[in-house]
N, C-alpha and C positions, 0 to 999 in steps of 0.2 A: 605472524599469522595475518593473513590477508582479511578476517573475519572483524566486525568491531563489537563482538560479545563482549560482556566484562570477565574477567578474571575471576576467579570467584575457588576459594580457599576448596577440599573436599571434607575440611571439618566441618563449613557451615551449614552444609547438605547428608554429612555421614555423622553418625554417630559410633563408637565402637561399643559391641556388644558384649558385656563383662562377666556374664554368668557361665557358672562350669556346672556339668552334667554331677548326680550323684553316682559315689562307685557300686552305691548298688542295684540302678538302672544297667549301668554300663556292665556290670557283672553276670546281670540276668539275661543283660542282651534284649533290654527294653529300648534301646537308644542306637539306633546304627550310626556307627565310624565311616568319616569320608577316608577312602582310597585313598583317592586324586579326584585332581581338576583337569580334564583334557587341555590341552593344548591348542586341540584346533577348534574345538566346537564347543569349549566352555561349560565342560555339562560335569556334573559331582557325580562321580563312582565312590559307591560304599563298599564297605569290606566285607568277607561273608561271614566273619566275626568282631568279637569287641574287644579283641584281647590287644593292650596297647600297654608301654612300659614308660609312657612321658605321661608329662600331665594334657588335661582335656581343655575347650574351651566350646559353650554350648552355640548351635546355631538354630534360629526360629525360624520359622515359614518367611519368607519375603523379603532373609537376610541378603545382602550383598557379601558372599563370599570371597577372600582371595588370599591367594597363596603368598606367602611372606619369599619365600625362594623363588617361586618359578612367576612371579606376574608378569614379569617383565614377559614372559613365553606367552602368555595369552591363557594362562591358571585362575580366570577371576571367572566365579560363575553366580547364577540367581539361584538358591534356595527357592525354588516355586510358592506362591501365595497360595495354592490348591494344597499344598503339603496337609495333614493335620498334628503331627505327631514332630518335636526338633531331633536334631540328630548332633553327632558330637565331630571333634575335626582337634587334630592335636595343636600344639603353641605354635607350631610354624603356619597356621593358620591366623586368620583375623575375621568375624563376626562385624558386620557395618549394619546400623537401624538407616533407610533413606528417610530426610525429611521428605513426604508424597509431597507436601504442599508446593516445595521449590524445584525439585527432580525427579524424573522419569527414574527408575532404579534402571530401564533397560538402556538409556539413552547413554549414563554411566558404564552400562555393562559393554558396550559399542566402543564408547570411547578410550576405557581402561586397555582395553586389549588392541590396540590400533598402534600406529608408529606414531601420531600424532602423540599420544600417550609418553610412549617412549624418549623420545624428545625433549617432553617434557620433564622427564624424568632426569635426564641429562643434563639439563640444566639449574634442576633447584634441587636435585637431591646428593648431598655428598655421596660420593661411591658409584652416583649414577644407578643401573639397571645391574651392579652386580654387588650389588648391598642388598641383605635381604630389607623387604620392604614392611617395617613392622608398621604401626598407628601414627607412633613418636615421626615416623618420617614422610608415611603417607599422606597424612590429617590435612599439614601446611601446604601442602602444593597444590599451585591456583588451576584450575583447567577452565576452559572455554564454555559457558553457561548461557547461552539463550534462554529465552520466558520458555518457561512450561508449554503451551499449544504448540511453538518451535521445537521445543526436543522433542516432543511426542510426533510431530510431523515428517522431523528426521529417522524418528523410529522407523515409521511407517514406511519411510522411502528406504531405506535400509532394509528391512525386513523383504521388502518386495524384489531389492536386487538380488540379495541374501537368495531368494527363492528357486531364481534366475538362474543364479550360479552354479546351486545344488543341483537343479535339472540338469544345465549343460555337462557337470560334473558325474549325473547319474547316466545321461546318454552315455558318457566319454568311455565309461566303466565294461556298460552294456556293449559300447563298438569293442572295445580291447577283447572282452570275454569272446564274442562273437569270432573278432581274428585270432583270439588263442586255438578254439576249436576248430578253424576251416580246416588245418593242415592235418587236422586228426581226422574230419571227416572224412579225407580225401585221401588218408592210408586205408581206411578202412577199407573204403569202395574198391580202390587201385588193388590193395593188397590184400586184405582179409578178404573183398567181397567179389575177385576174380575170378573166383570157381577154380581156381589154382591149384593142383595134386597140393597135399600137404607131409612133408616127409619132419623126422627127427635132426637137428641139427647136426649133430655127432655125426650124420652120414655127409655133412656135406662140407665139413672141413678136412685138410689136407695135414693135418694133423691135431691130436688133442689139444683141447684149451689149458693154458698154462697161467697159471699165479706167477705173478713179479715178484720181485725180489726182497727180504726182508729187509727193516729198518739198518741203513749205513752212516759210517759217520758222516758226518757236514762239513764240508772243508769251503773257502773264502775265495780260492782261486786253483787254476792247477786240476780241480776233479771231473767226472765224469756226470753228464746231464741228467737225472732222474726228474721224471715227471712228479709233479704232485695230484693226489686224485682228486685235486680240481679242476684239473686238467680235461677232463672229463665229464666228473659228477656236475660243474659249473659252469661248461663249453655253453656259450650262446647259440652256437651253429653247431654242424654234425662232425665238425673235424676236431680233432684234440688239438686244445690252445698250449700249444709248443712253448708258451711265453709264464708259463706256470710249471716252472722247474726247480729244482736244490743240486748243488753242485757237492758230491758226494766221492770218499776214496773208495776205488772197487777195481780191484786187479782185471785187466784185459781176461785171462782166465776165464774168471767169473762173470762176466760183462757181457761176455758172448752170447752164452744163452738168455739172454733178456734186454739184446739189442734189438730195437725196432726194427723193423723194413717197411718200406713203400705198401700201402694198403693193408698193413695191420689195423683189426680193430679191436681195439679197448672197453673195456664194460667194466663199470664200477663190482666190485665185489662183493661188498657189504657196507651198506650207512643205518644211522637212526629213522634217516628218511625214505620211508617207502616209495617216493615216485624217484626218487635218484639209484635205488639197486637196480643194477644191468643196465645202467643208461650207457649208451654206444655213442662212441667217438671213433673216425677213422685216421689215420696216420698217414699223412703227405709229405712223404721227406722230399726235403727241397734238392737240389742237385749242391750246394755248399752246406750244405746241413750238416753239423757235429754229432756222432752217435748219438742217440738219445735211448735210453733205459727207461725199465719201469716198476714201481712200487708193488708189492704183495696185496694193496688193496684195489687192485686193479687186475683183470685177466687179459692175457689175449687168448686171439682168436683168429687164427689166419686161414680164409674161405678156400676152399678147392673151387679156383674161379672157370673151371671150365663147365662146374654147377650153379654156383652162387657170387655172384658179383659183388663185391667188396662194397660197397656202395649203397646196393640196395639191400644188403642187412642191415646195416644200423639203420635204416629208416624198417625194415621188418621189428626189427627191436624195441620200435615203438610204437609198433601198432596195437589196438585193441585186443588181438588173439594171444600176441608173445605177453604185451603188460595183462591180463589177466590168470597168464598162468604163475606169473612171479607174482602175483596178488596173493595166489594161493598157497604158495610156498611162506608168505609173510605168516601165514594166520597160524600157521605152525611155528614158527619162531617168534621167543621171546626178545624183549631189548636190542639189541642190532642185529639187523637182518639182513640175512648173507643169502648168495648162493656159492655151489662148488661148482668143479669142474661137470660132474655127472650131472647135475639140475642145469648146467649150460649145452649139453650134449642131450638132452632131452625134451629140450626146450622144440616144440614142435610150431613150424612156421610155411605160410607157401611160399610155392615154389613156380613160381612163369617159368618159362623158357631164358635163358640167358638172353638175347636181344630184348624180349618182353620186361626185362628185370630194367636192362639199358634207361627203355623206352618209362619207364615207370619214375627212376632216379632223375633224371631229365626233366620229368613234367613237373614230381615234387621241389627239384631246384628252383625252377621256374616260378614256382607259386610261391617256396619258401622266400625268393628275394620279394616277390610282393608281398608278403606278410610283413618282411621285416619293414619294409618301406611305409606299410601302416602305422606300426609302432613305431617308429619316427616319428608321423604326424601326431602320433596318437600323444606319444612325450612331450610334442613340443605344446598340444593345446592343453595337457598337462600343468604345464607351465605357465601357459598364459592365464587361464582359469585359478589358478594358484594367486597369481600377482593380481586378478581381477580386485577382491575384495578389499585387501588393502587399498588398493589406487581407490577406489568408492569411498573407505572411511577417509581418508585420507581429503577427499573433497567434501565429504560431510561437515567436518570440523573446520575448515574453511571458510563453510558457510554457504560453498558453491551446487550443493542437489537441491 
């Protein structure tokens, strides 16, 4: 360490706290159960009961909490001084009194959960960071101790970048949401808000919608490509991700009728998840492309394109007029929520002009590569804002803010 603080033991600053809650507080539900300790934000979630099968150990207002299994993750948090009332936390927990007089309890709270931390732990603690960390091992190991005014001063500066971060973090949040909804705005307008004849789906395919095929064996090599419906349900983009297959035995026979073609499109059938039923994927067979088949939890749907452009349904499929009417078919159905072929042949949607439909698919491509190209940025400041606060503690305890 570049710093010339001393060393300084965490028993001579911590104390462990020894008392256990009565079982019949804890029975009555006088005494709330820590959850957890986040991970990223250090905060105690209570359980919304007290029903626990280990033994307890109790925690006070202004305790230094930390998790015996997960510290090493960033599991240490403050029992607030404002608290009035202590609450209970089972054995894999550990209860710390700070001496105020020689430590900031937050300054410790900073440093426990930092890589600096870490580190340390690496080197004086048998097993390292994946020993759970009881008293017996925590207590002895020296961390980096400046006078009191200095850790309090490091608080402060810490807390303020801490603050920093969070904004840039809450804008980051706010831009992403912002680009989640451009492209939905602009189905809307293009497509629900066209003033567009609005006709029944079923009139504008070229044949019924047809369910895939039921569960096949799985074979290792040698079989025939069946999509998986995440193929679809999990597609980042609007074409079925071809690279989400199981290699299955299914006689040419039976194969035929649920061998894809060039601008088939796919719609999930049924899931747990309401925004993933009818989600459209379209089918671009390449010119070397191996039959590719498809699963009973997936429909197609192959457009009469001299009405409806392959293309510009599944972006109709998710617009505000088609996903509200599969909203409404949710609230009827319990546990997984399905549609059939008839609720897809019902499904009422507009209708441009064939070129206007062109014209529409086109402009949504266009925007949809700039959306994606935001989320890129957006990931990558993701990341950087991520790695931000570490690099901060990490020059705290150095000695360098």
């Amino acid at each position: 360490m570049q710093t010339t603080w001393p060393l300084v033991p965490l028993g001579r600053v911590l104390k462990q706290r020894k008392e256990v809650p009565s079982e019949g507080e804890l029975a009555r539900g006088d005494i709330h159960v820590v959850s957890k300790i986040g991970f990223n934000d250090g905060l105690i979630y209570l359980r919304a009961d007290a029903e626990t099968k280990t033994d307890m150990i109790l925690v006070r207002p202004g305790d230094l909490v930390v998790s015996g299994i997960n510290a090493a993750k960033g599991a240490i948090a403050i029992y607030g001084a404002t608290n009035t009332l202590p609450i209970a936390a089972t054995i894999h927990y550990a209860s710390y009194i700070p001496d105020r007089k020689l430590v900031d309890v937050h300054y410790l709270w900073w440093l426990l959960r930092s890589r600096t931390f870490r580190d340390i732990l690496l080197e004086y603690v048998p097993g390292g960071i994946k020993t759970e960390l009881r008293s017996q091992r925590l207590l002895p190991v020296p961390v980096p101790l400046p006078p009191l005014a200095e850790q309090q001063r490091i608080v402060a500066r810490i807390d303020a970048l801490a603050s920093r971060i969070e904004d840039a973090r809450r804008l980051r949040r706010e831009a992403e949401e912002e680009t989640q909804s451009l492209l939905q705005r602009s189905m809307e307008q293009r497509i629900d808000g066209g003033g567009w004849p609005v006709e029944e789906l079923g009139g504008l395919l070229a044949d019924n919608p047809r369910n895939g095929l039921g569960p096949q064996a799985v074979v290792q090599e040698g079989g025939r490509a069946m999509l998986r419906i995440n193929a679809v349900s999990s597609s980042p983009t609007r074409f079925v991700d071809e690279s989400a297959y199981k290699l299955v035995d299914v006689p040419e026979a039976i194969a035929s009728g649920y061998t894809l073609v060039h601008d088939d499109v796919l719609i999930v059938r049924y899931n747990g998840d309401m925004h993933r039923v009818a989600k459209a994927a379209i089918y671009k067979q390449a010119s070397v492309a191996r039959p590719v088949i498809y699963p009973d939890k997936l429909m197609r749907l192959r457009p009469n394109c001299t009405r409806l452009d392959p293309d510009y349904l599944v972006y109709a499929m998710s617009s505000p007029m088609v996903r509200s009417q599969i909203e409404e078919l949710g609230k009827t159905t319990a546990g997984q929520i399905g549609i059939s072929g008839g609720n897809a042949k019902a499904f009422r949607i507009a209708v441009p002009p064939v070129p206007e439909q062109h014209c529409i698919v086109a402009y949504l491509d266009g925007l949809q590569a700039k959306v994606d190209a935001l989320k890129r940025l957006q990931e990558e400041t993701r990341q950087e804002l991520a790695a931000l606060l570490p690099s901060v503690l990490d020059r705290a305890f150095k000695g360098e803010l």
